[in-house]
C-alpha positions in Angstrom: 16.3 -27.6 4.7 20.2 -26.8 4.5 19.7 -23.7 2.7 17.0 -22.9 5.5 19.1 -23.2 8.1 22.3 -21.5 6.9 20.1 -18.6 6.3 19.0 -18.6 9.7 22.8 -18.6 11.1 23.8 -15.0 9.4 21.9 -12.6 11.9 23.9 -14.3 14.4 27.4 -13.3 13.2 27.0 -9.5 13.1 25.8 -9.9 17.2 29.6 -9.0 17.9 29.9 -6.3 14.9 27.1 -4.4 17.0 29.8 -4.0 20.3 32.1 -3.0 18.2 30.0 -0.1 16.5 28.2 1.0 19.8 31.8 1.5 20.7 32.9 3.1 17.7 29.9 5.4 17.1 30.3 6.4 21.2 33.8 7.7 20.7 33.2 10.0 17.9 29.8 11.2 19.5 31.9 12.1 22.6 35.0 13.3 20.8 32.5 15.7 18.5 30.8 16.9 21.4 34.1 17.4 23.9 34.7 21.5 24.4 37.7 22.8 26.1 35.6 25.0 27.7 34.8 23.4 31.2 31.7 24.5 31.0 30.1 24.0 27.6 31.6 20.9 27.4 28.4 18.6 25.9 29.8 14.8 27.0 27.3 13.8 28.9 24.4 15.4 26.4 26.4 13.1 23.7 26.5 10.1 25.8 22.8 10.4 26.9 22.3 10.9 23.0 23.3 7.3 22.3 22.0 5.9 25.1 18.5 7.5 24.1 19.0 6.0 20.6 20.1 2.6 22.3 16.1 2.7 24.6 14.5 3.5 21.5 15.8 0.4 19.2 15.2 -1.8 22.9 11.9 -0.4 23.3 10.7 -0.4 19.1 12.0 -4.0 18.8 10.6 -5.2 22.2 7.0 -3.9 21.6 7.2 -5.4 17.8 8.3 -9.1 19.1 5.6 -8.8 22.0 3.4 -7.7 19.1 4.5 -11.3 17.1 5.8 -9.2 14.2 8.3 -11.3 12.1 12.2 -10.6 13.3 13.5 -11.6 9.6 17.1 -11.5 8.7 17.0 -7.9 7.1 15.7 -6.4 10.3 19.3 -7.7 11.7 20.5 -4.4 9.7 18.3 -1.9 12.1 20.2 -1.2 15.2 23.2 -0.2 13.2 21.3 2.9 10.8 18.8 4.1 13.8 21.7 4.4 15.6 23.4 7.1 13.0 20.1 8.4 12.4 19.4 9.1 16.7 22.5 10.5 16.9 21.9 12.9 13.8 19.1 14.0 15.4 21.0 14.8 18.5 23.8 17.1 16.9 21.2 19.2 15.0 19.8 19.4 19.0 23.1 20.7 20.3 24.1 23.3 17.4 20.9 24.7 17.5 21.3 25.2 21.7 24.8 26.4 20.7 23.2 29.0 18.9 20.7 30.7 21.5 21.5 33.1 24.4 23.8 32.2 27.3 22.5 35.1 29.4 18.2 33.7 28.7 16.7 31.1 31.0 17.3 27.5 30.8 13.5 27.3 29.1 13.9 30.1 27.2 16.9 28.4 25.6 15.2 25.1 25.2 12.2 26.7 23.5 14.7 28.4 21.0 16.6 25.2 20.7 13.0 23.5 19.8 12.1 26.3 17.6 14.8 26.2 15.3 15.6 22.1 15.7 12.3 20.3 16.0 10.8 21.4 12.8 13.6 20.3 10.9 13.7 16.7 13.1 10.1 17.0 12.8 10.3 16.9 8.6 12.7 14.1 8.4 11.3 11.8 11.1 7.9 12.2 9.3 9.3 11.5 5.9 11.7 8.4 7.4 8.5 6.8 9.1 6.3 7.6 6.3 8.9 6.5 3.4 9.4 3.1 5.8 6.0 2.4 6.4 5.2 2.9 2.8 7.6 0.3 1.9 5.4 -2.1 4.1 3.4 -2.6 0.9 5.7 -4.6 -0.6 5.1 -8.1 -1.6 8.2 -9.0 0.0 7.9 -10.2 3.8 12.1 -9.4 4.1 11.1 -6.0 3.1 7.9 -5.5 5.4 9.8 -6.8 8.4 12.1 -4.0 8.0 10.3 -1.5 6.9 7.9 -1.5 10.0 11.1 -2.5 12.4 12.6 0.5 11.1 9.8 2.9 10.8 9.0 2.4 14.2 12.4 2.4 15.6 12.8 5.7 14.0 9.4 7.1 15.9 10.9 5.6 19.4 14.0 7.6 18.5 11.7 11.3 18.1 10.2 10.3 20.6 13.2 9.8 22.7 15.0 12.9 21.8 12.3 15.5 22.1 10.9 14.0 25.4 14.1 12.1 27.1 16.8 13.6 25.6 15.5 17.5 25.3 15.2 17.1 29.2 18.6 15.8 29.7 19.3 19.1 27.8 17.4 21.0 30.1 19.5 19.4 33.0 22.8 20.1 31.6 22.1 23.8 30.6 21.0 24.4 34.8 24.3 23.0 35.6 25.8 25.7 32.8 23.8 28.7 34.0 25.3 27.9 37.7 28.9 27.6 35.5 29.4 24.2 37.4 32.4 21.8 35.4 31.4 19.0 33.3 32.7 16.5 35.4 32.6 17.2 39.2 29.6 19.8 39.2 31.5 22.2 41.2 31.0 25.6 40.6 34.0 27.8 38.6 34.7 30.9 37.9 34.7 32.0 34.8 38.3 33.3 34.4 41.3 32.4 36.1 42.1 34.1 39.2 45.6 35.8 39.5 48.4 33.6 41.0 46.7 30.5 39.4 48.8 28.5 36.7 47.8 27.1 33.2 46.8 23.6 34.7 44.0 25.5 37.1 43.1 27.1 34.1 42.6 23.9 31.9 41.0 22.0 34.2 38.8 24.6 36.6 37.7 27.6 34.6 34.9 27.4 32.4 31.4 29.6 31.1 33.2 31.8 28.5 30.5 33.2 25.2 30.8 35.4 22.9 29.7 38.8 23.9 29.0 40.3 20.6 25.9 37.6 20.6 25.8 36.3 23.7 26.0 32.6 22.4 28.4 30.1 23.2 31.8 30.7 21.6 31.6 29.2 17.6 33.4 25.7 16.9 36.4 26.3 14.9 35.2 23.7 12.7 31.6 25.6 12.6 33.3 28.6 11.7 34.8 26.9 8.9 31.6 26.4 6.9 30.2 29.9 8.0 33.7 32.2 7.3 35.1 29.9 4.3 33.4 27.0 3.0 29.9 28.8 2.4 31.8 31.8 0.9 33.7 30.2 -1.5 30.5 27.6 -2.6 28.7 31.0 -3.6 31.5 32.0 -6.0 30.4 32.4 -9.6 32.9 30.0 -10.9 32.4 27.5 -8.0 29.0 27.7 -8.9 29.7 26.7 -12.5 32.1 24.3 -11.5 29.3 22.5 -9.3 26.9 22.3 -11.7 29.5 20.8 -14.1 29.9 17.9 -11.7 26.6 17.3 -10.8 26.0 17.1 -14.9 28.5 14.7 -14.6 27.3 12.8 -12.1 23.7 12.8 -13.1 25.8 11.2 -16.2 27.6 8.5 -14.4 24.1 7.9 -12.7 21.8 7.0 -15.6 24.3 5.1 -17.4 24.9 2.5 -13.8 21.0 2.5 -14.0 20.9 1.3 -18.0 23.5 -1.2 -16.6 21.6 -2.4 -13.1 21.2 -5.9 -13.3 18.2 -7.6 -11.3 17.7 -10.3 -9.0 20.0 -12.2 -6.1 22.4 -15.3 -6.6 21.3 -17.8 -4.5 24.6 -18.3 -3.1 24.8 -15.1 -1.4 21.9 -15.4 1.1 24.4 -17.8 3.2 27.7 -17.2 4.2 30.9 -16.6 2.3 32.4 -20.0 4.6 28.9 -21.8 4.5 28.8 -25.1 2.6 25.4 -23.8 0.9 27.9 -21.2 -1.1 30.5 -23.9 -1.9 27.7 -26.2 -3.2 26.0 -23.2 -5.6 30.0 -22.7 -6.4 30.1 -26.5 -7.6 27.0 -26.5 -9.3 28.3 -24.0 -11.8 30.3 -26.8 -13.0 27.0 -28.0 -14.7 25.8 -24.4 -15.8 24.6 -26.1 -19.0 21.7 -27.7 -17.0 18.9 -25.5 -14.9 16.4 -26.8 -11.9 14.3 -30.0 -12.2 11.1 -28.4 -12.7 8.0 -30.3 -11.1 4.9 -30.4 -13.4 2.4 -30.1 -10.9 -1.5 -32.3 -11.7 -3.4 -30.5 -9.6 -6.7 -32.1 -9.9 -8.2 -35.8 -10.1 -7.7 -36.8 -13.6 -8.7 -39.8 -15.0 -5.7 -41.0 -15.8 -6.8 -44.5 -17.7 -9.4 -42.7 -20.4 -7.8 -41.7 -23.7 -8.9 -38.7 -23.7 -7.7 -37.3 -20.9 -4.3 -39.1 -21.8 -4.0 -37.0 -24.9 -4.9 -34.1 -23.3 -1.9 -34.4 -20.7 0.4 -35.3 -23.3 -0.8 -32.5 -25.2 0.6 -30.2 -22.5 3.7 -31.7 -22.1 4.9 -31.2 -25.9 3.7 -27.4 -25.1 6.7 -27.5 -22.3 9.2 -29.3 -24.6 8.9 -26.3 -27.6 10.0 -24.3 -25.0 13.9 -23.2 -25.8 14.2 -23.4 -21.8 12.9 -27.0 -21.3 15.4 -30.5 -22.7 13.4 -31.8 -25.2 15.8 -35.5 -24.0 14.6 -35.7 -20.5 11.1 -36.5 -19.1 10.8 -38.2 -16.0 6.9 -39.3 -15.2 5.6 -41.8 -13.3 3.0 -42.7 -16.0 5.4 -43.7 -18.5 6.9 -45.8 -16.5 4.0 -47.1 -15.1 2.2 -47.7 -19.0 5.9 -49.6 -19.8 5.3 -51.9 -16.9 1.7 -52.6 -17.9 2.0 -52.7 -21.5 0.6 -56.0 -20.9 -2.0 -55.8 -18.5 -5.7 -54.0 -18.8 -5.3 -50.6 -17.1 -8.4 -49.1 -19.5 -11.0 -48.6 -16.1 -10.6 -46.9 -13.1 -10.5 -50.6 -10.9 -8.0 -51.7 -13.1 -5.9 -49.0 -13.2 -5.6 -48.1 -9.6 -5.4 -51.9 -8.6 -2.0 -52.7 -11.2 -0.7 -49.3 -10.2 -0.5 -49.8 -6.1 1.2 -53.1 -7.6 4.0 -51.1 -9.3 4.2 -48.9 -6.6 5.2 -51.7 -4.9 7.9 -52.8 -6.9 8.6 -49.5 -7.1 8.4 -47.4 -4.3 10.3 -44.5 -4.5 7.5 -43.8 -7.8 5.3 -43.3 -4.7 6.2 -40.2 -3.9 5.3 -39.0 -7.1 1.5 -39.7 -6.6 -0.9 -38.6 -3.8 -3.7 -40.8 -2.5 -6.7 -39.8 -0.9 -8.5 -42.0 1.9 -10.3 -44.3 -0.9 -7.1 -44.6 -3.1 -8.0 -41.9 -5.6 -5.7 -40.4 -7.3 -5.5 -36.4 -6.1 -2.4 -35.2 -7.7 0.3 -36.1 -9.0 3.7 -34.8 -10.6 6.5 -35.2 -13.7 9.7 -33.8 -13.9 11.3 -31.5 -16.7 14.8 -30.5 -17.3 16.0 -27.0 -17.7 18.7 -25.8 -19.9 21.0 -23.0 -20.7 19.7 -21.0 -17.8 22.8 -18.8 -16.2 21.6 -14.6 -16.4 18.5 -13.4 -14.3 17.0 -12.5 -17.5 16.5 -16.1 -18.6 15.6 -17.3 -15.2 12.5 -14.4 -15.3 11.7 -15.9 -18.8 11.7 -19.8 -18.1 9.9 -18.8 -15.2 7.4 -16.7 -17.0 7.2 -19.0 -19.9 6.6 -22.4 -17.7 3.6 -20.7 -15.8 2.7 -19.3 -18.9 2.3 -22.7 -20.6 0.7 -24.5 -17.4 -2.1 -22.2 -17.6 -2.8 -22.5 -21.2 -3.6 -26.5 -20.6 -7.4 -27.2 -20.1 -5.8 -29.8 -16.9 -5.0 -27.9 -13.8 -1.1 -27.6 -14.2 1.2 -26.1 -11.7 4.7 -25.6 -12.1 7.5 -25.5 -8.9 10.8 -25.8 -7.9 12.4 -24.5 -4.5 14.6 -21.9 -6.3 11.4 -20.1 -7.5 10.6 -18.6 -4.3 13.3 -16.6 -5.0 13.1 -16.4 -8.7 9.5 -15.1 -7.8 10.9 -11.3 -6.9 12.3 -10.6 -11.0 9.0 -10.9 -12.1 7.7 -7.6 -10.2 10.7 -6.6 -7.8 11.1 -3.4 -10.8 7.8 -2.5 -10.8 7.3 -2.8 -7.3 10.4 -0.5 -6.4 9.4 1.9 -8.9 5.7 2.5 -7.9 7.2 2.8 -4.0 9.8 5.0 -4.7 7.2 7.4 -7.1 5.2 7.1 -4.4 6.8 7.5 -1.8 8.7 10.8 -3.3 5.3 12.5 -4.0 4.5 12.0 -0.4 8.0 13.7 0.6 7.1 16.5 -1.6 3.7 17.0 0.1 4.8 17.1 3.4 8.1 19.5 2.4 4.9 21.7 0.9 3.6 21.9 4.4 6.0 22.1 7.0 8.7 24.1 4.5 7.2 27.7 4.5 8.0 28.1 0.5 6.7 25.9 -2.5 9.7 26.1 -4.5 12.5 25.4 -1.9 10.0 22.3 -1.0 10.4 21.0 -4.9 14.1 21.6 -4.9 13.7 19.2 -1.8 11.7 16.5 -4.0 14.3 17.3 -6.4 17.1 16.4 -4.0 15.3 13.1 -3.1 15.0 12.0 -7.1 18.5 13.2 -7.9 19.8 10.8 -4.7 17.6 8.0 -5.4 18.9 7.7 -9.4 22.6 8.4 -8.2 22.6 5.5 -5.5 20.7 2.9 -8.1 23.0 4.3 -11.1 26.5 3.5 -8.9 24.7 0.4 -7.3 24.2 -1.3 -11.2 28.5 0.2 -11.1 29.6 -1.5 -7.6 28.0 -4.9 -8.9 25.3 -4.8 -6.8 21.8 -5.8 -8.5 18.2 -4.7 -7.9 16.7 -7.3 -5.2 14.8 -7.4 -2.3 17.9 -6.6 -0.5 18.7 -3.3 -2.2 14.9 -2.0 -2.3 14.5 -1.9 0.8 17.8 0.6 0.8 16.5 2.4 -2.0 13.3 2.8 0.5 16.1 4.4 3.2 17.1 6.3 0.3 14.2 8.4 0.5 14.6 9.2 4.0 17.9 9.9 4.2 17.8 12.0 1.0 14.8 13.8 2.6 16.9 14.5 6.3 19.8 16.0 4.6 18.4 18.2 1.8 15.1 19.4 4.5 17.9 21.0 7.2 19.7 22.9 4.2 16.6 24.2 3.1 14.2 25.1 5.7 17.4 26.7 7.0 17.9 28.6 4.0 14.3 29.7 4.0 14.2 30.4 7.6 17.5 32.8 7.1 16.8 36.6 7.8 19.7 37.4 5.0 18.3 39.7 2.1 20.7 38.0 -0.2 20.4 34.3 -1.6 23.6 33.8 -1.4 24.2 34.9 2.1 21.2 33.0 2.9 23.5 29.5 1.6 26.4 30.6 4.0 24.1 31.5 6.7 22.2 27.7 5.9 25.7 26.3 5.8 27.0 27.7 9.0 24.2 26.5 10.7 24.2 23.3 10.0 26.7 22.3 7.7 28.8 20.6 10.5 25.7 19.0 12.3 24.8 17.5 9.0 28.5 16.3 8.7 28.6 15.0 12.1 25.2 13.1 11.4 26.8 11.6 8.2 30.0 10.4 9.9 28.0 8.7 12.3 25.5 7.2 9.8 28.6 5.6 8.6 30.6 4.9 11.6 26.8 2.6 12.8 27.0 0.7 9.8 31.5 0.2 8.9 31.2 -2.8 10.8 29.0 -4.6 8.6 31.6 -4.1 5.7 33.9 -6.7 7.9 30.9 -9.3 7.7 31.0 -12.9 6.4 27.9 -11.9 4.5 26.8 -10.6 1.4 23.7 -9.2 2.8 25.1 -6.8 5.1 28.5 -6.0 2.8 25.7 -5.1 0.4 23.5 -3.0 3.3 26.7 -1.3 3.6 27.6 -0.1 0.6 24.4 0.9 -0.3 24.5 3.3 3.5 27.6 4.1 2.1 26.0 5.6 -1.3 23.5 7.1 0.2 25.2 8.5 3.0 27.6 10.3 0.9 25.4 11.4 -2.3 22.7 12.9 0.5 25.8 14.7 1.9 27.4 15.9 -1.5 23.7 17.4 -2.1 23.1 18.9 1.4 26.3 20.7 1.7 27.1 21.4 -2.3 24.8 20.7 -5.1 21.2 22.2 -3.3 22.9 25.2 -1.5 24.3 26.0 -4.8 21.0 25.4 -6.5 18.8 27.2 -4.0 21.0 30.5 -4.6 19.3 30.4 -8.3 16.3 31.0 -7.2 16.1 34.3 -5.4 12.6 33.8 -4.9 13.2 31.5 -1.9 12.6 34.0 1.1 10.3 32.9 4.3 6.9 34.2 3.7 
């Protein structure tokens, strides 16, 4: 049971990781939504942001547990991405308010702010909960405990943000339209009066817009993707220069991929300071020598008739051709047994049972080997092989295959076991498996672009987006060491999603843009949302930094697979698909 029980220790140690993210990710939600303007300051919409998020993990995981769903180790991993992915959610809120009239009603404003925003939350909480609960098919119960922990987490957190948070909104933009301060609620004016210093007008004027558009004044950093970032992405040579990188990438990509190696050493499903690891660590000492393999009899066999004696030792010298199996080492109660009575008449059933209990006396650790029924009947019983030269995933899968393979072959019921293949179980169809989810699932992301995206082709440039991310995070995962497991599918699954939220704002802003020209349609996209997509990325990764500080290879590895993800769904949001969508003129709403 040791490995059991270290296992069950590592959710614990990232408890006071969380405090320190929550922390963390509050700071920079605060510090992005701080204004100097007294006024349009949005600190309490940030803060109610991640206190929304925070109710919606409470309220997902509470109704789950109540529910008796699993809470595995994996689903340890979920407060810290629904966090970045509430707060995402949030900052697309707040840019699109930004954007509508100061001068309109507070519910005129809120229905602009819904109009523009919840179509694009809409597409990637859909395709998040969708991608998540398709992952539920896995064989894997690690992976189905997250998948619907997550899923549903992600649903609280729409949920939240369109209902809670949206009202919140509504709150805040009363207090604006009265042009009341952030802090103390008093009302302002709106420009300093005469015989007032630069302290009174720091810290008691507020309400300024822009009145060319009657919006609230642009964000200088805002105004950096709209006057020079989008601008300069649309340049013919920038253009080139983009798709030279992506070539490149795509490169780098599909060689990590050819390169992936599969499966998860034992030792890293404890701690780095556990004793578990420091045992795996000495056993590699003896690398030459695999598991003790049981050999199964899993049937009543007449173990005293010839016949059924060749038969068994018929099997047997099917496991020793085996290039896995030591053709020196055989360990079976019935040899042992057959020495003892070399002597003695064990040719009936009486006879046989009656001298064995009498060995079993002498012996009695033997015992252990056999199983008894009421009438002392022999049920089952088991032998030992020795495994050799067993030290690369690949030969694990094939002693594994090949044992099975050879127990089923014998006309006696064999089964074949050792504790490590519980684990060893997941090379056999972890590739497959990720590959029909991830097909799947990346169809289903294309259908629903096709129907919320008003334009087929921008919705396939969307499916493109999701394939492109999914082959660069496997490709650099196989590069960063980091092998294809349970582990790592069910971040491959989060793939999708996050693939989907990034590249479905570019382009159902791009498509939604009144621009004639495709490339003023990519800056228009850009200025948008480029820094709400930024903001939503930086927080991603500011939910999850904490877990690269962990004593545990399962949440390093959650990590730096958030990490890929994150960054590749943010290189293709704000460079590679705005570039590519400018190719296809075609692109226009309606």
């Amino acid at each position: 049971m040791s490995r059991q029980w270290e296992f069950e220790k590592v959710p614990k140690s990232i408890v006071p990781l969380f405090s320190i993210t929550y922390t963390i990710t509050m700071s920079f939600t605060i510090v992005s939504c701080l204004r100097l303007d007294n006024v349009r300051n949005k600190v309490w919409v940030a803060t109610i942001g991640v206190f929304s998020t925070g109710l919606a993990v409470l309220s997902s995981f509470g109704m789950l547990l109540l529910m008796g769903v699993p809470f595995v180790m994996t689903v340890s991993t979920c407060p810290f991405l629904i966090l970045g992915i509430g707060i995402d959610d949030m900052f697309i809120m707040i840019s699109c308010w930004q954007k509508t009239n100061v001068h309109d009603s507070v519910a005129d404003r809120l229905a602009d702010t819904y109009q523009d925003a919840a179509i694009s939350i809409s597409i990637t909480t859909i395709t998040d909960v969708l991608a998540l609960y398709l992952g539920f098919s896995s064989p894997f119960g690690s992976v189905q405990s997250f998948c619907l922990y997550a899923g549903t987490a992600i649903l609280f957190c729409y949920i939240y943000n369109i209902l809670f948070l949206g009202a919140f909104l509504a709150l805040n933009g009363q207090r604006e339209t009265s042009n009341r301060h952030w802090f103390t609620c008093v009302k302002i004016p709106v420009d300093c009066p005469p015989g007032k210093g630069r302290r009174y007008s720091i810290c008691c004027v507020g309400g300024a817009y822009d009145h060319d558009t009657g919006t609230e004044e642009e964000q200088p950093i805002s105004g950096f993707f709209g006057k020079y970032y989008g601008p300069f992405l649309t340049q013919k040579w920038t253009k080139a220069s983009i798709v030279v990188l992506y070539a490149g990438y795509l490169a780098v990509s599909v060689y990590g991929c050819v390169e992936m190696k599969e499966g998860i050493d034992l030792r890293n499903l404890a701690s780095d300071d556990s004793y578990i690891s420091k045992y795996y660590d000495k056993s590699m000492d003896f690398s030459h020598y695999g598991p003790i393999v049981m050999v199964v009899v899993n049937e009543s066999l007449a173990y005293w008739e010839e016949d059924q004696h060749k038969n068994l030792n018929s099997c047997i010298t099917d496991f020793y051709k085996l290039k896995y199996v030591d053709k020196n080492f055989f360990l079976s109660w019935l040899d042992s047994f057959q020495s003892f009575a070399k002597d003695l008449d064990i040719n009936s059933e009486n006879t046989f049972i009656g001298n064995l209990l009498h060995f079993l006396e002498k012996r009695p650790m033997t015992s252990q080997d056999i199983y008894f029924d009421a009438d002392n009947k022999i049920r089952s019983s088991r032998f030992f092989l020795q495994t050799l030269n067993i030290s690369t995933t690949k030969e694990q899968k094939d002693m594994l295959i090949s044992l099975r393979e050879t127990a089923k072959k014998c006309p006696i019921k064999l089964v074949v076991y050792h504790p490590s293949f519980i684990y060893l179980d997941q090379y056999t169809v972890i590739v497959h498996n990720t590959t029909q989810t991830i097909v799947v699932a990346t169809l289903l992301m294309l259908a629903i672009s096709l129907l919320l995206i008003p334009n087929p082709l921008c919705s396939l440039w969307v499916a493109f987006s999701i394939g492109s991310v999914i082959v660069g995070v496997a490709g650099f995962m196989g590069l960063w060491d980091v092998s294809l497991d349970s582990i790592s599918m069910i971040n491959l699954i989060i793939c999708i999603g996050f693939s989907v939220n990034f590249s479905a704002h570019v382009s159902y802003a791009f498509v939604s843009s009144s621009k004639a020209d495709s490339n003023e349609k990519a800056v228009d996209a850009l200025a948008h949302l480029g820094f709400p997509i930024v903001q939503g990325a930086v927080s991603t990764l500011l939910g999850v930094v904490a877990l690269s500080f962990s004593d545990s290879y399962i949440f390093r590895t959650f990590f730096k697979l958030i990490f890929l993800v994150i960054t590749f769904g943010l290189v293709h949001g704000v460079a590679f698909l705005p570039v590519f969508l400018t190719f296809v003129g075609m692109c226009r709403n309606g």
